[in-house]
C-alpha positions in Angstrom: 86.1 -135.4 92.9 83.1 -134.0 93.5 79.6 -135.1 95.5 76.0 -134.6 94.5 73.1 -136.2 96.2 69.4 -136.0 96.7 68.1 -134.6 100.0 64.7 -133.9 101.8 64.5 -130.0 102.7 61.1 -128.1 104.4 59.6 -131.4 102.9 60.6 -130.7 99.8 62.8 -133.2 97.8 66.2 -131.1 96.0 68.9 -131.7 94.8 73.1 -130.2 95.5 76.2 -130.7 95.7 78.1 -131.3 98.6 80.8 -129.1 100.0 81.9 -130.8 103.4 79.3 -129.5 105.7 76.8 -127.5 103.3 74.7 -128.4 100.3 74.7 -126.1 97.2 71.2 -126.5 96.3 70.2 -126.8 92.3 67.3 -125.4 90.6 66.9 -128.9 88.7 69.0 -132.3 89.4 72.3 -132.4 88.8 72.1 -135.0 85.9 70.4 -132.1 83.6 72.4 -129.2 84.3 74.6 -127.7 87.2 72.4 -124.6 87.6 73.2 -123.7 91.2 70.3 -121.7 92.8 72.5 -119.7 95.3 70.8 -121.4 98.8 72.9 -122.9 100.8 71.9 -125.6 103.5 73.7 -127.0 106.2 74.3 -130.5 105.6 73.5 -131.7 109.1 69.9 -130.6 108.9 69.1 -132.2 105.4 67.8 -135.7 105.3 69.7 -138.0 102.7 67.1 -139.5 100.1 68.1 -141.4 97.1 70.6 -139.4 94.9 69.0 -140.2 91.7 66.0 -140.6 89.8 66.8 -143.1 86.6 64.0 -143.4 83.8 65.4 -147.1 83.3 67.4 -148.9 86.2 69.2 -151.4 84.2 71.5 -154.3 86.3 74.4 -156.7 84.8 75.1 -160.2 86.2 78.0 -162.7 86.1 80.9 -159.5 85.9 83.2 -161.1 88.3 84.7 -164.1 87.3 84.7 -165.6 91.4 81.2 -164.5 91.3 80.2 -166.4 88.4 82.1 -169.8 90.1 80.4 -169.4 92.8 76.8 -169.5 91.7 78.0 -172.7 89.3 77.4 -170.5 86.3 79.4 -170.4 83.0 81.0 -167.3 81.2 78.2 -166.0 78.3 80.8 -164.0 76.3 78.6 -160.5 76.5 77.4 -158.5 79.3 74.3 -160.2 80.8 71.9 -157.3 81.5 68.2 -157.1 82.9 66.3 -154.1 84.2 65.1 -153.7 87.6 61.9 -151.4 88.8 63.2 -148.1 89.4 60.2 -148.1 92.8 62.7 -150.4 94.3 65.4 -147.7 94.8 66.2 -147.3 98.9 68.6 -144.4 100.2 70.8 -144.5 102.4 69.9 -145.6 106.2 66.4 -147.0 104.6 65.2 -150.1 105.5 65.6 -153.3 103.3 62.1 -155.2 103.8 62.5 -158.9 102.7 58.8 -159.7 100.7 59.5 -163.3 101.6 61.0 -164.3 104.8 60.9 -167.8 104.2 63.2 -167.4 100.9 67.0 -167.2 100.6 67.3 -163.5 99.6 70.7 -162.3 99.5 73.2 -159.1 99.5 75.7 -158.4 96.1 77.7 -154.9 96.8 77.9 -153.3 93.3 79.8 -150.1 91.6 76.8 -148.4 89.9 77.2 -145.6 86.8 74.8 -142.5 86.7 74.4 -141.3 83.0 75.2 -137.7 82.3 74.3 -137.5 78.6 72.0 -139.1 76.5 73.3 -142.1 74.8 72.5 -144.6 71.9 75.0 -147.0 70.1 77.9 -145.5 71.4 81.4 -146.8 71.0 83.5 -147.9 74.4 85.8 -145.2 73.2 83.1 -142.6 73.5 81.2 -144.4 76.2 82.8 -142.3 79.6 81.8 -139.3 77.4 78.2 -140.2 78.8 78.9 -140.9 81.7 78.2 -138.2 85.2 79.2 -140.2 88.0 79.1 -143.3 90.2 77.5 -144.5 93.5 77.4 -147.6 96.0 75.0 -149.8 95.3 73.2 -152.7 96.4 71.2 -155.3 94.6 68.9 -157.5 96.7 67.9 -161.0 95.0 65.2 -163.4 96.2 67.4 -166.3 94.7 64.3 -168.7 95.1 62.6 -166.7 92.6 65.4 -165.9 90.7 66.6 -169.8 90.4 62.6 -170.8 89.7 61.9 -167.8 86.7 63.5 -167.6 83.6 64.0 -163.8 84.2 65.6 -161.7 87.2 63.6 -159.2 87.2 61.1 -160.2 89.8 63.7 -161.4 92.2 65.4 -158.3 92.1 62.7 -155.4 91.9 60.5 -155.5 95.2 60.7 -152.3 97.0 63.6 -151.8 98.8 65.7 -154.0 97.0 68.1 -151.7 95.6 69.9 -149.3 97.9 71.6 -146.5 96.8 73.8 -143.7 97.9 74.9 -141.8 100.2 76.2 -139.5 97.3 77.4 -139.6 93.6 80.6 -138.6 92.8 81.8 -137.1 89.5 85.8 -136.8 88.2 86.6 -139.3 90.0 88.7 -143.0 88.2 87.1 -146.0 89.2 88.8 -148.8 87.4 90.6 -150.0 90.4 89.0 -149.3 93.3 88.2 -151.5 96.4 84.7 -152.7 97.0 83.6 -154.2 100.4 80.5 -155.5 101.9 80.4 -155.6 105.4 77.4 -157.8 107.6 76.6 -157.0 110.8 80.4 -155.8 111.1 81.9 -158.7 109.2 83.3 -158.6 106.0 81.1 -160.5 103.7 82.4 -159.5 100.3 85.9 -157.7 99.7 87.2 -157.6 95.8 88.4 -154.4 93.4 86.5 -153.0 90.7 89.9 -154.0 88.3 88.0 -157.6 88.8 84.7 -156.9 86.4 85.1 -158.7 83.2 83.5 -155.5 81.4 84.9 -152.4 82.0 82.5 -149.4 82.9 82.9 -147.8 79.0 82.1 -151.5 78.1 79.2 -151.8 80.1 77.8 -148.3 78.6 78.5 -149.0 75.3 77.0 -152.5 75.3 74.0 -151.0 76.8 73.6 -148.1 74.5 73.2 -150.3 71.7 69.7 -150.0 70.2 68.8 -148.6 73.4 68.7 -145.0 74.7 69.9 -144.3 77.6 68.9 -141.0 79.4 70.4 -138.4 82.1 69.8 -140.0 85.1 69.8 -143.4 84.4 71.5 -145.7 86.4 73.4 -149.3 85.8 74.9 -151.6 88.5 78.0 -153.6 87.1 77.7 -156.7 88.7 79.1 -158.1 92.3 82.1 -160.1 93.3 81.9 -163.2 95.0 81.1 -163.4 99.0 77.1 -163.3 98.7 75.0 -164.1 101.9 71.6 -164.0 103.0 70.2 -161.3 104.7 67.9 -161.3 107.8 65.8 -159.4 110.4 68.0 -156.9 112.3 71.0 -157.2 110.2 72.7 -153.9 109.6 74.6 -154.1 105.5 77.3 -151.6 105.1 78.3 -151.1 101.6 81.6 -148.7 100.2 84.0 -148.4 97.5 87.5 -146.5 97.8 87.3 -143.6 100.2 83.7 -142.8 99.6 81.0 -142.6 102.9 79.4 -145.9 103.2 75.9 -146.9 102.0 74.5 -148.4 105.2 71.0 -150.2 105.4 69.0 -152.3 107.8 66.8 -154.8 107.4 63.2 -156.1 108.6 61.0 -158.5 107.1 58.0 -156.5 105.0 55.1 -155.9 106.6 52.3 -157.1 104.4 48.5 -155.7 104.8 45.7 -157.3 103.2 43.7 -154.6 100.9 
């Protein structure tokens, strides 16, 4: 396996990969190339920013079959996709701001794919082809919104409302892996990535259809069931398999009148 991320350096945003305690900077992100540019910075002294920078952010509902009984919904047969605004990408240890306090808005942990290659009407066989790596995820959902619109997107794309990260990993098998959300300590949502009703290749090749898909874009797969509200001060702690958690905290947004 190997780790890649997105980092602040002499206020300057870069990318590298990670090689336990240093970064191997790139001369251009990771998703286009892996042209090293021979610096080497300690990864201590970086600041972790969001690992990616997706042209599309695209999300897919109802993949969990406990998830889908517990928000009273029915099967649809396909992969239920929608995008969400790539401006409400968060990295890790950033701040989830709720935009409406007085709103349920709740946590779903997700698996999320990073594209490596471009791809349009691929085939599932062919669909990991295009694939670089994989990251935590998080998608936020004002569920008063989404249960009053006839589309997610609004209720899923307010700034802050979809943390990422720490890191992406590439080579690595993620068809069975565990995924946990964890809530102020307690375990909130606890499944396996063998759960989702569409496979990774099957979410990629669905997607691709009709639709290009770019280097660096990004897809979330859907959450299993255990979704809560969040609320001031709660601290969200997001990992699947081995990989370093994805913590957040949240506040409620601050808004100014302009």
């Amino acid at each position: 396996m190997r780790t890649f991320g997105g980092f602040v350096f002499n206020g300057q945003r870069v990318y590298g990969e990670v090689r336990g305690e240093e970064v191997h900077l790139l001369s251009k992100p990771y998703w286009l190339g892996l042209d090293f540019s021979g610096a080497i910075a300690p990864l201590p002294e970086l600041q972790i920013d969001v690992p990616v920078a997706p042209s599309k952010l695209i999300a897919v509902g109802l993949n969990y079959a406990d998830h889908i009984a517990e928000m009273k919904r029915t099967p649809l047969g396909t992969p239920l996709i929608w995008f969400k605004a790539p401006t409400s990408l968060l990295p890790h240890g950033g701040t989830i701001e709720i935009a409406f306090p007085e709103h349920k808005t709740d946590f779903e942990v997700e698996l999320a794919i990073i594209l490596g290659a471009r791809a349009k009407n691929v085939s599932v066989e062919r669909a990991l082809d295009h694939v670089f790596g994989y990251t935590v995820a998080e998608d936020i959902s004002d569920r008063d919104l989404q249960n009053s619109e006839k589309q997610f997107a609004r209720a899923k794309s307010f700034d802050t409302y979809s943390p990422i990260g720490p890191f992406v990993y590439a080579g690595v098998d993620v068809s069975d892996l565990p995924i946990t959300l964890r809530q102020n300590g307690e375990v909130k949502q606890q499944a396996r990535t063998s759960q989702m009703i569409y496979s990774v290749a099957e979410i990629v090749s669905f997607a691709s259809q009709g639709l290009t898909l770019l280097p660096g874009d990004l897809i979330m797969t859907g959450t299993p069931s255990g979704v809560g509200p969040i609320r001031e001060r709660d601290e969200l702690e997001a990992q699947i398999g081995d990989w370093p958690p994805l913590r957040n905290f949240v506040m409620q947004a601050r808004r100014n009148e302009k």
